[in-house]
KOLMARSE-372494 format. One record per atom (N, C-alpha, C): residue in one letter; x, y, z. Coordinates in pm, whole numbers, padded with zeros to 5 digits, always signed. Example, Ala and Ser with C-alpha at 12.3 -4.5 7.8 and 13.67 -1.06 7.14 Angstrom:
! KOLMARSE-372494
A+01319-00569+00780;A+01230-00450+00780;A+01320-00330+00780;S+01285-00225+00708;S+01367-00106+00714;S+01290+00003+00787;
***
This chain:
! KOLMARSE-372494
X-02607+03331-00730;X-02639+03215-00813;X-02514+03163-00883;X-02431+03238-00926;X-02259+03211-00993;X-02235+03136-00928;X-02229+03200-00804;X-02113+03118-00667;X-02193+02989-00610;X-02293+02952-00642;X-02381+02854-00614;X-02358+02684-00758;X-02377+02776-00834;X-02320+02686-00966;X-02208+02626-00946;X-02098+02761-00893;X-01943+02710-00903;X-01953+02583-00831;X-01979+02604-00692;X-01998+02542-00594;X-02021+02427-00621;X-02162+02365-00715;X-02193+02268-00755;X-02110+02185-00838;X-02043+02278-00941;X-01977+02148-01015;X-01853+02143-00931;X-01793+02221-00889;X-01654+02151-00805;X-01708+02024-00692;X-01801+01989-00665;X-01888+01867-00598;X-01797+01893-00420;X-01822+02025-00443;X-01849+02054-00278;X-01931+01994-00187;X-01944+01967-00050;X-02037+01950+00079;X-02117+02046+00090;X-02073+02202+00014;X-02201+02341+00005;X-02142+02440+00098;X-02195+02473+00215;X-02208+02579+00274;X-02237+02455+00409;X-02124+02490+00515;X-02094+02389+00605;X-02081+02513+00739;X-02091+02481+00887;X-02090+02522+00961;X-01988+02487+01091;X-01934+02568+01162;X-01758+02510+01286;X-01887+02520+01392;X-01869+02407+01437;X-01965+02401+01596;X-01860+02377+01681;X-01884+02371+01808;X-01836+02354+01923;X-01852+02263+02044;X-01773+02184+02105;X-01836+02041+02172;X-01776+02098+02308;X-01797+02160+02435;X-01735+02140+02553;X-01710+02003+02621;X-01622+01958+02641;X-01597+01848+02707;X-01673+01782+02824;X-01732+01736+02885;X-01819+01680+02947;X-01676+01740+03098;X-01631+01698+03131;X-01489+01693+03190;X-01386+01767+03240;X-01284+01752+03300;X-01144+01817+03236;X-01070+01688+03176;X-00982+01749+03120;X-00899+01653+03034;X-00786+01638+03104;X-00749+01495+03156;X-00619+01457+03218;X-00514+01441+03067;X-00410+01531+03114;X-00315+01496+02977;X-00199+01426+03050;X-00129+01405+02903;X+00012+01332+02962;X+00078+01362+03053;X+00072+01486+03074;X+00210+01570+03158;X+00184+01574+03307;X+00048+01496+03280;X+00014+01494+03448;X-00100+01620+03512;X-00074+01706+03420;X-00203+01839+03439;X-00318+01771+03430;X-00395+01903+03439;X-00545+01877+03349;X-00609+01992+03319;X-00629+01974+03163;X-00665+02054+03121;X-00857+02094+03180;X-00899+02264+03198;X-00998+02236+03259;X-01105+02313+03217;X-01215+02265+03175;X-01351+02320+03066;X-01296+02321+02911;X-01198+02205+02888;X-01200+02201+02754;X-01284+02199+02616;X-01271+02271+02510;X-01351+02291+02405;X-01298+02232+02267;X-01353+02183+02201;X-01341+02121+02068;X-01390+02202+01969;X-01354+02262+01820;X-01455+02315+01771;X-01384+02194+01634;X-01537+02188+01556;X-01549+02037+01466;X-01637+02089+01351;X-01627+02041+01261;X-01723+02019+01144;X-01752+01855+01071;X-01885+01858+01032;X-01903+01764+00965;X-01974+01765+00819;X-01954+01653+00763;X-02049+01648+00633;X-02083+01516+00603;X-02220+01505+00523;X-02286+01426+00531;X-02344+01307+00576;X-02382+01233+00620;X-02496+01152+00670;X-02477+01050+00761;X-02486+01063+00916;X-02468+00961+00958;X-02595+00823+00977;X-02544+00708+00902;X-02627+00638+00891;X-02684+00566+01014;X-02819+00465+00965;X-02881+00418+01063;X-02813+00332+01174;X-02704+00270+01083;X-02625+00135+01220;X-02546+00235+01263;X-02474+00425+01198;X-02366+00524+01314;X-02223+00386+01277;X-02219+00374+01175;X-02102+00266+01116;X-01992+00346+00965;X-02078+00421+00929;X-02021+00471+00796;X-01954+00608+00872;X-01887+00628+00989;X-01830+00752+01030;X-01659+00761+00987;X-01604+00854+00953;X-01488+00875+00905;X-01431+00984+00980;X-01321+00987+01103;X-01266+01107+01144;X-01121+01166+01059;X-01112+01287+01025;X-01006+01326+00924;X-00908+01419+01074;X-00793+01404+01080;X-00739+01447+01188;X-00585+01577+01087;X-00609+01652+01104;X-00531+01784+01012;X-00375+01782+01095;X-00285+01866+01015;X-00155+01863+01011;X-00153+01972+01128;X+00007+02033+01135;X+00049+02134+01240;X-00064+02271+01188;X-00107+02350+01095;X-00154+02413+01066;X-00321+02435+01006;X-00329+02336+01041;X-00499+02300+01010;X-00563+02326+01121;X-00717+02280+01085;X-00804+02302+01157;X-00902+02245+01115;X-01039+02269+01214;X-01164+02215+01218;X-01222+02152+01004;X-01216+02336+00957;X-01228+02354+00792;X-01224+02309+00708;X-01235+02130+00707;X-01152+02050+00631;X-01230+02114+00450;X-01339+02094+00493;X-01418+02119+00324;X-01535+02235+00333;X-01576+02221+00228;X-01701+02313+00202;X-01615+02459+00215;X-01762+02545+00242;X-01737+02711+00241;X-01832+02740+00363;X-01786+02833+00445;X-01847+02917+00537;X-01924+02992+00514;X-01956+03037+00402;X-02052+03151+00361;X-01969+03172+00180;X-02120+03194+00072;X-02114+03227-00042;X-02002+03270-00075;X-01982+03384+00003;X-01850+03517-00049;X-01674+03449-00040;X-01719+03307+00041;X-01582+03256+00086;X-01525+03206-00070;X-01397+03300-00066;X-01290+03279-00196;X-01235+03118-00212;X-01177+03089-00049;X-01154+02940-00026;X-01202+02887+00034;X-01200+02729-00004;X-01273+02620+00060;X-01210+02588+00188;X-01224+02486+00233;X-01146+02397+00360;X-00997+02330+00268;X-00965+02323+00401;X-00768+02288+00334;X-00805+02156+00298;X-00937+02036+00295;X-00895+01907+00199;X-01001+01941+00064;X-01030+02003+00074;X-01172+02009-00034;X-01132+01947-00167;X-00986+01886-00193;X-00956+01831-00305;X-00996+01644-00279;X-01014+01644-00173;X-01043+01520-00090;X-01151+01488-00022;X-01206+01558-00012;X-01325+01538+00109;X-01485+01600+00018;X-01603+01515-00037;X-01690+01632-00080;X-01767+01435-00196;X-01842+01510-00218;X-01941+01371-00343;X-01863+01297-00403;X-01852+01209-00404;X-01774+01152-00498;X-01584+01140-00548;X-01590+01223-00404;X-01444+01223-00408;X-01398+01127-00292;X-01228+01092-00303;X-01188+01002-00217;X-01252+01008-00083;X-01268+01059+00006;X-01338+01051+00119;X-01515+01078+00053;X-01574+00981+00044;X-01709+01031-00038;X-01807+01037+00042;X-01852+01190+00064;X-01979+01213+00171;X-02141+01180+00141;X-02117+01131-00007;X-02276+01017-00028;X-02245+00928+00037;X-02124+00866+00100;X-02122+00732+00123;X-02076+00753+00324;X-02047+00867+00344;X-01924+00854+00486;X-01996+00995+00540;X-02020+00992+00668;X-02008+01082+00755;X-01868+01165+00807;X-01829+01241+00802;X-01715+01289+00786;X-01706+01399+00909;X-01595+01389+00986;X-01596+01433+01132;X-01439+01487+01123;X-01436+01673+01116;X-01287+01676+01166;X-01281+01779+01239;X-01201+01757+01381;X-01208+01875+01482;X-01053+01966+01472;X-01063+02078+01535;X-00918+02097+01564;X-00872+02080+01665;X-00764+02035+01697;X-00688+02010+01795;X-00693+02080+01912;X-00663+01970+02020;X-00629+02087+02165;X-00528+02137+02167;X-00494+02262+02173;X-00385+02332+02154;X-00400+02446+02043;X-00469+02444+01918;X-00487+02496+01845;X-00538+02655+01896;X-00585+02703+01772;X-00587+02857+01805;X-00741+02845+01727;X-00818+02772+01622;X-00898+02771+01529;X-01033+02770+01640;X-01065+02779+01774;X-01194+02762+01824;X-01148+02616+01935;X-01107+02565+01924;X-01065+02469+02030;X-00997+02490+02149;X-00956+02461+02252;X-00903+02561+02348;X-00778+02492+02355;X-00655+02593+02389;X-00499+02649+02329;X-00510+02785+02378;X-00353+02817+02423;X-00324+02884+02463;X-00351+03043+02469;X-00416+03078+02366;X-00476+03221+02355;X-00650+03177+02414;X-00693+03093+02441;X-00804+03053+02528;X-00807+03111+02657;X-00926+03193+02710;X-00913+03239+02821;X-00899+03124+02915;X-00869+03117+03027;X-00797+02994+03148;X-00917+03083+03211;X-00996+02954+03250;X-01113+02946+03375;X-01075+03021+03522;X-00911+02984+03536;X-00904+03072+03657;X-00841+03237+03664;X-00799+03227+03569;X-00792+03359+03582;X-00871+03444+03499;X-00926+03438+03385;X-01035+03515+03277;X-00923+03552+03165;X-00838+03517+03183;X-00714+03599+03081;X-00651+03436+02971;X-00632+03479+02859;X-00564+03388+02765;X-00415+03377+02856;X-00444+03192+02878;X-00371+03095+02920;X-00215+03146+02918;X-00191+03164+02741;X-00017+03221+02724;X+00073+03050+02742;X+00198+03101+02867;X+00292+03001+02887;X+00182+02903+02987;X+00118+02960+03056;X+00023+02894+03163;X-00047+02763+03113;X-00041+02743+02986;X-00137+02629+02919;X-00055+02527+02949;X-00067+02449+02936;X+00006+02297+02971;X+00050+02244+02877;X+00181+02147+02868;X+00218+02122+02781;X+00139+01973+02710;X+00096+01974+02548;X+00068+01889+02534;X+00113+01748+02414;X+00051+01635+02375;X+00088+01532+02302;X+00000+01474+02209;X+00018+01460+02106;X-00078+01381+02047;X-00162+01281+02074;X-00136+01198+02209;X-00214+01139+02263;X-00300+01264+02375;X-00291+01351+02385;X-00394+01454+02414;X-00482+01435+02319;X-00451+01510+02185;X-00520+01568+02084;X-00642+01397+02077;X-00582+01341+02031;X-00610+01197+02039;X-00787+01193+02107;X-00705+01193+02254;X-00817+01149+02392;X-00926+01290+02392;X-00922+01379+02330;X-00992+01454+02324;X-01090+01447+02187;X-01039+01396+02082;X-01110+01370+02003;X-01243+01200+01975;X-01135+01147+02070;X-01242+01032+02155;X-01364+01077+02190;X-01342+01155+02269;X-01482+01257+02317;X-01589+01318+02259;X-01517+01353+02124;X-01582+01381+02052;X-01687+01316+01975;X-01590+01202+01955;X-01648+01093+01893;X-01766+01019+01997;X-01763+00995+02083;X-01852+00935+02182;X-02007+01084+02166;X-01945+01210+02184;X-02034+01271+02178;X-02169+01297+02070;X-02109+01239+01985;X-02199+01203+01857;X-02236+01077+01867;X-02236+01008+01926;X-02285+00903+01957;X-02262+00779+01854;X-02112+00744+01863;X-02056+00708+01705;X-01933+00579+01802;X-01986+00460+01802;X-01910+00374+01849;X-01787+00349+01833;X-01837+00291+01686;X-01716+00257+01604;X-01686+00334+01501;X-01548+00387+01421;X-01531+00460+01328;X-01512+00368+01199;X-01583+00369+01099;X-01515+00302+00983;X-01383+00310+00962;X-01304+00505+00957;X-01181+00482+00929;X-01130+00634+01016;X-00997+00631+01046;X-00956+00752+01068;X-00868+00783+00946;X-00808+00917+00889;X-00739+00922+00801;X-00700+01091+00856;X-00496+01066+00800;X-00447+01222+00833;X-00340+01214+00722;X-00242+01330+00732;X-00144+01333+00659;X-00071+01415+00740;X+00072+01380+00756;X+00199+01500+00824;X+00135+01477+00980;X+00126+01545+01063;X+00088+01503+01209;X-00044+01462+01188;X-00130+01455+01130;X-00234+01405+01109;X-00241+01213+01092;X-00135+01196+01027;X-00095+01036+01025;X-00024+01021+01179;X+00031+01075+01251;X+00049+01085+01404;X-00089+01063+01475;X-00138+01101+01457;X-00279+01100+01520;X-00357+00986+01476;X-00353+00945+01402;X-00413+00792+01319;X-00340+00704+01342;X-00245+00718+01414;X-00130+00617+01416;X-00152+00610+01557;X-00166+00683+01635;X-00251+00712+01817;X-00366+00659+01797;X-00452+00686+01752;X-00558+00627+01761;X-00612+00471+01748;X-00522+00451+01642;X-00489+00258+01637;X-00425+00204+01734;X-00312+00267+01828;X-00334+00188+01917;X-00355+00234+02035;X-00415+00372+02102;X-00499+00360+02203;X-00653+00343+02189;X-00676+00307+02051;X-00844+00258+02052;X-00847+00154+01971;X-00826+00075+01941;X-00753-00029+01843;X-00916-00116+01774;X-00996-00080+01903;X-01159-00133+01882;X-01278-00049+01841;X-01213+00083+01816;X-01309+00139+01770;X-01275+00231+01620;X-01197+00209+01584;X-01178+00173+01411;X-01130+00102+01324;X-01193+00099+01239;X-01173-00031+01126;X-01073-00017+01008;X-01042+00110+00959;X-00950+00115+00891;X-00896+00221+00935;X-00737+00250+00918;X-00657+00387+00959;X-00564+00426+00798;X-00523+00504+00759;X-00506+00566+00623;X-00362+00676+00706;X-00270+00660+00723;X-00176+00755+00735;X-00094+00758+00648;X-00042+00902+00565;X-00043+00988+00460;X+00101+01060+00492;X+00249+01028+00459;X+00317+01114+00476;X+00314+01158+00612;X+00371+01036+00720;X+00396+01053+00834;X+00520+00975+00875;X+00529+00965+01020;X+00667+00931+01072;X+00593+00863+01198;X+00697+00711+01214;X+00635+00705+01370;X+00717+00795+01487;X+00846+00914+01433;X+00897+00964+01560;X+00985+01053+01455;X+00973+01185+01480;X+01100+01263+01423;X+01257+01286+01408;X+01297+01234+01319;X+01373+01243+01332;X+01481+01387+01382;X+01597+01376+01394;X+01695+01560+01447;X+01669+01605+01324;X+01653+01589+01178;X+01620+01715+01149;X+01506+01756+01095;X+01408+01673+01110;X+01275+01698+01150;X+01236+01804+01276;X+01313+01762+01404;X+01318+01818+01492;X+01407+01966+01490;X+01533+01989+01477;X+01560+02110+01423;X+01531+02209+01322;X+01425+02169+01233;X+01329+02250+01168;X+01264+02309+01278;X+01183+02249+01348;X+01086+02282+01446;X+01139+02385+01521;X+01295+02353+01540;X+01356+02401+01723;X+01388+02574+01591;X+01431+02581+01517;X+01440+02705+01424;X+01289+02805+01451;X+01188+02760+01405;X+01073+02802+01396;X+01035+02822+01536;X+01073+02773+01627;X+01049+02822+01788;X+01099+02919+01820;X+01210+02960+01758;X+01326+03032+01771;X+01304+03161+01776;X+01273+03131+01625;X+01213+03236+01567;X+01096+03363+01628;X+00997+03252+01667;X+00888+03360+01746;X+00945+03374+01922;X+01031+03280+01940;X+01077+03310+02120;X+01175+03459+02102;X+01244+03515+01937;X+01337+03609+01975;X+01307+03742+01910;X+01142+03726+01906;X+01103+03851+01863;X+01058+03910+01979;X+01117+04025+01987;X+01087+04099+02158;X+00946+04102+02165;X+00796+04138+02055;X+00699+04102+02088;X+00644+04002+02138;X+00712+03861+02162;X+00640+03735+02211;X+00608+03776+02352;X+00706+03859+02404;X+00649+03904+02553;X+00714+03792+02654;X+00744+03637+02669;X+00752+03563+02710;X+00582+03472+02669;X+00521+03450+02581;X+00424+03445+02559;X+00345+03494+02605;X+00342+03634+02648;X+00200+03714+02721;X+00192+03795+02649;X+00184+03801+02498;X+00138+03923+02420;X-00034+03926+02367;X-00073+03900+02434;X-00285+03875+02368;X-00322+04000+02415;X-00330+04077+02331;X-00416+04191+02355;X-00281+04332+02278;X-00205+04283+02208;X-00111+04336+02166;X-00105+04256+02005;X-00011+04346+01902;X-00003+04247+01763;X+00050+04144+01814;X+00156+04107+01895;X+00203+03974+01881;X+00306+04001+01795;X+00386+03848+01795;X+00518+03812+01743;X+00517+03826+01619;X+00471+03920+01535;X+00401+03861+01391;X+00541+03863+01325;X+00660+03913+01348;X+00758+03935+01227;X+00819+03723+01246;X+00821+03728+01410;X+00903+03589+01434;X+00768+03429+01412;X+00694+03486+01371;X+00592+03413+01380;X+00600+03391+01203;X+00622+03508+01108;X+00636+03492+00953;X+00786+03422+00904;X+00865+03422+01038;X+00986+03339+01005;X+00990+03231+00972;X+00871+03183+01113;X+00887+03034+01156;X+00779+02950+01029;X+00733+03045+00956;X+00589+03001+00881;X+00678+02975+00741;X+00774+03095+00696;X+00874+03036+00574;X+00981+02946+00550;X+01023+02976+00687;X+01117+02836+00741;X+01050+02699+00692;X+00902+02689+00802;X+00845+02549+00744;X+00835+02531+00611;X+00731+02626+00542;X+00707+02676+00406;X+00779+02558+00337;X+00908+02640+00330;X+01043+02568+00232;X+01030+02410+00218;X+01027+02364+00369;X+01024+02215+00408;X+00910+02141+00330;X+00789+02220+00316;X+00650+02105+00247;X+00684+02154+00113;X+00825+02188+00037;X+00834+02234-00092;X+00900+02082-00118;X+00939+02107-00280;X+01067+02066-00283;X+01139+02145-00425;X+01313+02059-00385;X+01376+02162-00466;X+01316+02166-00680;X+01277+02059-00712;X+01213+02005-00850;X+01117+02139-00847;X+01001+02102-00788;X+00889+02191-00747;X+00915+02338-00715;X+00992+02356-00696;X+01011+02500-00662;X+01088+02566-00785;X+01169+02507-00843;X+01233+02531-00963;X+01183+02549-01080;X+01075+02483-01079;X+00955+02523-01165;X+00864+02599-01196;X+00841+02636-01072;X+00741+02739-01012;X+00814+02852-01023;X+00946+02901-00969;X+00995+03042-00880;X+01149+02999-01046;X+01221+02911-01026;X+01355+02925-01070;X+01407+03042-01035;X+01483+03128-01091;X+01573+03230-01059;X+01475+03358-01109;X+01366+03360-01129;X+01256+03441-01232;X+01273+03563-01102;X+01287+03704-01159;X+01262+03838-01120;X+01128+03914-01095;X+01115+03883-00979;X+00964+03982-00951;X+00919+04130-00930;X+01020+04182-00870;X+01040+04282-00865;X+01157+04315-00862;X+01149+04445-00955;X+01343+04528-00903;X+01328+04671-00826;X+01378+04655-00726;X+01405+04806-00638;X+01556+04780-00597;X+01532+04926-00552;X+01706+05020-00563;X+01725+04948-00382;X+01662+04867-00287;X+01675+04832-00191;X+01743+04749-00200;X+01863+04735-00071;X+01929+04634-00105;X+01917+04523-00069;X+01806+04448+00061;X+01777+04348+00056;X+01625+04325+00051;X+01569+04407-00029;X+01390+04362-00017;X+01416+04264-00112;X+01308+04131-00106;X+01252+04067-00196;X+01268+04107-00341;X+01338+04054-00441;X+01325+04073-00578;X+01332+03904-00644;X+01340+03835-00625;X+01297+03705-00662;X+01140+03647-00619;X+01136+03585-00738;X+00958+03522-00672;X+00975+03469-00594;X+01045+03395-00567;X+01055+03259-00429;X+01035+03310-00304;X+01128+03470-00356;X+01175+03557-00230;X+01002+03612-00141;X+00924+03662-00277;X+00788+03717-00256;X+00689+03607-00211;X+00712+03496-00289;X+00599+03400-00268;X+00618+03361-00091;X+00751+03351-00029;X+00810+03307+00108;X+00746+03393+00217;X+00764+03534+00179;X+00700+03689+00174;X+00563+03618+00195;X+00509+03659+00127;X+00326+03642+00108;X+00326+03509+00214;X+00364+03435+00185;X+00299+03333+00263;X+00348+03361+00416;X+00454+03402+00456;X+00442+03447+00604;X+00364+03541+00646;X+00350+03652+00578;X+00262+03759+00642;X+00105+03691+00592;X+00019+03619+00560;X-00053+03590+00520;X-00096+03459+00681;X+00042+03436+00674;X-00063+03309+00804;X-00030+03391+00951;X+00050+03493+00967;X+00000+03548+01082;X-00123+03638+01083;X-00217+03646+01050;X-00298+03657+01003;X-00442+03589+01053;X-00410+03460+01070;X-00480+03328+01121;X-00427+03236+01200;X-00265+03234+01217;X-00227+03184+01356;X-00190+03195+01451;X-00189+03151+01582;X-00149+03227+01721;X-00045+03142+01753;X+00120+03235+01742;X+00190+03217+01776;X+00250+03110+01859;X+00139+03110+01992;X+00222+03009+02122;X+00152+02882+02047;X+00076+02902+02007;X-00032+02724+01989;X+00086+02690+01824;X+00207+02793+01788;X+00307+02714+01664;X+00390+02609+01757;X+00386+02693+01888;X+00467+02646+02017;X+00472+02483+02039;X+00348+02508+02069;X+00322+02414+02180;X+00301+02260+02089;X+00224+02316+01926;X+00181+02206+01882;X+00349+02124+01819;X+00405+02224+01760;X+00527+02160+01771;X+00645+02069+01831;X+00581+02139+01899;X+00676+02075+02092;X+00603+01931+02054;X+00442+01904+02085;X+00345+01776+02052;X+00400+01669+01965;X+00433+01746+01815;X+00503+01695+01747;X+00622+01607+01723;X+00692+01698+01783;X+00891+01635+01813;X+00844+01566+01936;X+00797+01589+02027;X+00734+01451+02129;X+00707+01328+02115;X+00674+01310+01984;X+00548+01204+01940;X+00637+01088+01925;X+00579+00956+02032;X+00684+00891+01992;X+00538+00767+02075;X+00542+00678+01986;X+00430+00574+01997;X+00531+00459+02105;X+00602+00400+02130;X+00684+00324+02225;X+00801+00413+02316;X+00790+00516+02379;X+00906+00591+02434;X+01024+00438+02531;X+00938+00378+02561;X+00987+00275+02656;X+01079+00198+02611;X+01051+00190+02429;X+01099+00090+02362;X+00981-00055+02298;X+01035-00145+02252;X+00930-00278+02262;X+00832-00176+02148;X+00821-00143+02038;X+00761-00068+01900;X+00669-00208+01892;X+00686-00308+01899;X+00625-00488+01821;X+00523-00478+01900;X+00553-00458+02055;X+00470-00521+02188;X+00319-00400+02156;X+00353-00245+02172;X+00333-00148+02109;X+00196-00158+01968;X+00243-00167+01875;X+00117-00241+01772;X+00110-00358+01744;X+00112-00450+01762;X+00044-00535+01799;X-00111-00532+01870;X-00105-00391+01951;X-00264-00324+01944;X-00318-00368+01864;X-00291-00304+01730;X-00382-00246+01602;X-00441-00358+01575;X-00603-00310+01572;X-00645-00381+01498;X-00702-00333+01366;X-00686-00267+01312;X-00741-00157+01213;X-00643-00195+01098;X-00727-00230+00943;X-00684-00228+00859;X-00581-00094+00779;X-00479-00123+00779;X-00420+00031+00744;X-00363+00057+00635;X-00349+00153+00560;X-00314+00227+00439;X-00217+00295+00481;X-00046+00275+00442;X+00042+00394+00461;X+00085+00421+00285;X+00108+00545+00302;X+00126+00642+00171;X+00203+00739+00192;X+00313+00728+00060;X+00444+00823+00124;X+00457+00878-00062;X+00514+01003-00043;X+00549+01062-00205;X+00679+01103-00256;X+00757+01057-00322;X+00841+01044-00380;X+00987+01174-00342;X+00893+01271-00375;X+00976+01422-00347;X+00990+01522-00228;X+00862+01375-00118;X+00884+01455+00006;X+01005+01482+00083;X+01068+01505+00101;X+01194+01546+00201;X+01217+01536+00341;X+01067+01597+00370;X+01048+01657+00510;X+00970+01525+00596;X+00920+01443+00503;X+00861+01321+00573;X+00916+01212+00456;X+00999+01167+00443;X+01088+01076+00298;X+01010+00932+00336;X+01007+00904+00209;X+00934+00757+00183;X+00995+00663+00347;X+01163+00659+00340;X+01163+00575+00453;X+01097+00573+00560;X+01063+00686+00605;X+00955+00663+00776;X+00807+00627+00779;X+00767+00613+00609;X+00667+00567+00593;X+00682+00400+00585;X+00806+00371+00500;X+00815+00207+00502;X+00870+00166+00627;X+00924+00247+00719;X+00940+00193+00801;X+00795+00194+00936;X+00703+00272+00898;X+00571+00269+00947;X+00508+00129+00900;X+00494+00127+00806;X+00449+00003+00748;X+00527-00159+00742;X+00681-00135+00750;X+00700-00286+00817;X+00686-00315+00954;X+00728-00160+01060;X+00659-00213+01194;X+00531-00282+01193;X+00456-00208+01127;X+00294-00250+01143;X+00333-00417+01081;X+00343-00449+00969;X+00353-00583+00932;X+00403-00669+01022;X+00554-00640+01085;X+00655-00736+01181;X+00527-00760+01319;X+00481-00638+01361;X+00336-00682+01457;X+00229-00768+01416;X+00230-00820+01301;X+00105-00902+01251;X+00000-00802+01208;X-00015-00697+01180;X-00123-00617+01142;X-00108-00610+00958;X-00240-00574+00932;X-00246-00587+00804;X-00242-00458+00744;X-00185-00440+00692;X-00113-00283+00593;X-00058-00284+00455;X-00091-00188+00429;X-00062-00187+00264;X+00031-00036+00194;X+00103-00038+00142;X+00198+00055+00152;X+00231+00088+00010;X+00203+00260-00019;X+00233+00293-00176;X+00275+00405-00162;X+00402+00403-00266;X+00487+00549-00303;X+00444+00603-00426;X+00381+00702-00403;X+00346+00785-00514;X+00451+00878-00580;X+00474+00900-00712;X+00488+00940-00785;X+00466+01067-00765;X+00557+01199-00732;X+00510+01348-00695;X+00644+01433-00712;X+00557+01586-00763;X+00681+01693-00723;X+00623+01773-00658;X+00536+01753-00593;X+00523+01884-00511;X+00547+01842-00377;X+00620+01740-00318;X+00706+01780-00181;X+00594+01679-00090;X+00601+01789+00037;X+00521+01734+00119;X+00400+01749+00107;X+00388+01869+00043;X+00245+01925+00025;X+00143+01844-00083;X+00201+01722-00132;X+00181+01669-00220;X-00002+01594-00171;X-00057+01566-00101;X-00191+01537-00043;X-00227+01639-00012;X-00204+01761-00041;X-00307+01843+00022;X-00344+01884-00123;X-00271+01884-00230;X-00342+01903-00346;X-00430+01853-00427;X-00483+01871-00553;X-00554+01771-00637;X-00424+01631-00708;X-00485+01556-00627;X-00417+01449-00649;X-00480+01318-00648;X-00478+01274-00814;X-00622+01218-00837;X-00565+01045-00787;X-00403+00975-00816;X-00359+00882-00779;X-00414+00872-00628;X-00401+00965-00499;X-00373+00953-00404;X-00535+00919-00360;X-00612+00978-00411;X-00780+01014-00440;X-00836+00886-00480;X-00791+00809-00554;X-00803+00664-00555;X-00790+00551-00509;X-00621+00602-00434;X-00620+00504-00356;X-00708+00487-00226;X-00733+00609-00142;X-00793+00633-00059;X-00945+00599-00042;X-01038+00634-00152;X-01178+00577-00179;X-01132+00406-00226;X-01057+00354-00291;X-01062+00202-00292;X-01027+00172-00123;X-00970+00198-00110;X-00921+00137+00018;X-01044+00149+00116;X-01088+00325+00192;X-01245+00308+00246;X-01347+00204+00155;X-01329+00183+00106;X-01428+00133+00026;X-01451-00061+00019;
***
């Protein structure tokens, strides 16, 4: 009954459930493969209405998943990674929006990715999985969407590759949503965007456990896998934010000469051994690879490109991000303008980095419900 109360006044969705959509299909991807008996696993919250018009798809970063809100069961300590966003009365408001977010193809969360057994042989995929793109993730979540029987989307909305994916979706479906909301994104990574990434690959390719990616049924890469997780870590910080938090403050003292004795050192600590734990190594791989890929005009011609869009759009960039800096957001948002599309563009005020939307952030929370709204 505690945990039921709590529940209530934080104006949770409640006690929510991860289903599973098999693809009608195989999935033709970019690379020319095809992916084959593909699986989606998705959650939703609240109400799809009578006209199937008030639908909202939320599309998650490199490390997300299906989980966006609610709790899995009473005993669950944490919510879903938006629950500061997603729930009654909050910016995405589920009295008002049907709310749809899957995890990605490629992922490790229930969707099928590389630790997925492969139809032809019975054994997790490994290097064998195919390489994929956000216009995968994309065309698979189409599917999804059709599978609910949901024409048109009111809005898509992401943040970090998640605004990649909203930014795909406007213009390979340009008719079947009405507003797009991308959050601290890029239309293409820049080198050191991209050499973050190529570090964190590194990392789990030179731990002799990766195997060549055939370690499933073994721990796995977990030491090169906690590298690549503090490496990023650092990146959704920033230096303000961290100085505040950690400064030079002493956490522990031992007679060792390089264990952890700074908080920064422990907190970097904890948070690597904490997400191997819940992520599978090759799918840091592959979705990354997706990532530094992502490039909406490879050909060139960016104008010819959106000019698609027809979707009212929201770009939003935060002050102290680093790792995604206000410019690739204004420069998201004058492409979109120089195409004739209608967009609206705000720098928020922040110290917490990149991570700055995934927290309680009541500016960002406003803008987002005015704008759906």
């Amino acid at each position: 009954m505690a945990q039921a109360l709590r529940l209530e006044e934080k104006r949770t969705v409640g006690l929510v459930e991860t289903r599973s959509f098999p693809l009608p299909g195989p999935l033709p991807l970019d690379s020319g493969e095809v992916l084959e008996e593909p699986v989606l696993a998705y959650e939703t919250y609240g109400r799809l209405n009578k006209k199937r018009d008030n639908a909202i798809l939320i599309c998650h970063a490199l490390t997300g998943d299906a989980h966006a809100a609610g709790y899995h069961s009473p005993r669950d300590r944490k919510p879903g990674w938006w629950e500061t966003m997603i729930g009654p009365g909050k910016g995405i408001d589920t009295d008002r929006f049907f709310v749809i977010c899957s995890n990605v193809i490629g992922g490790c969360k229930g969707s099928t990715g590389p630790s997925s057994p492969n139809p032809r042989t019975g054994r997790p995929y490994g290097l064998a999985f195919p390489l994929i793109t956000i216009g995968d993730m994309v065309r698979a979540q189409a599917q999804l969407v059709d599978y609910l029987g949901i024409e048109t989307l009111h809005g898509v909305v992401g943040g970090s590759m998640g605004g990649m994916q909203v930014l795909q979706w406007a213009v390979s479906y340009p008719e079947r949503l009405k507003k797009a909301v991308v959050i601290a994104s890029a239309l293409a990574h820049n080198a050191q965007q991209i050499a973050f990434n190529e570090v964190g690959r590194r990392a789990i390719m030179a731990d002799p456990a990766w195997r060549n990616g055939d370690y499933y049924g073994t721990p796995g890469p977990r030491a090169g896998l906690a590298v690549a997780r503090m490496v990023g870590h650092i990146t959704y910080l920033c230096r303000e934010g961290m100085d505040r938090k950690f400064g030079r403050r002493i956490q522990h003292k031992t007679g060792d000469k390089f264990s952890p004795s700074f908080a920064v050192e422990s907190y970097l600590s904890y948070q690597g051994q904490s997400f191997i734990e819940r992520f599978d190594a090759n799918s840091y791989l592959y979705i990354t690879k997706a990532i530094d890929n992502f490039n909406l005009a490879p050909a060139g011609n960016l104008e010819a490109v959106l000019a698609r869009v027809r979707a009212e759009t929201l770009v939003v960039s935060f002050t102290s991000d680093w790792l995604y800096p206000s410019y690739q957001s204004q420069e998201i948002a004058a492409a979109l303008k120089e195409a004739g599309c209608r967009v609206d563009y705000w720098e928020l005020v922040s110290d917490y980095g990149h991570d700055a939307f995934l927290i309680e952030n009541p500016p960002l929370s406003a803008l987002v419900r005015d704008f759906l709204s």
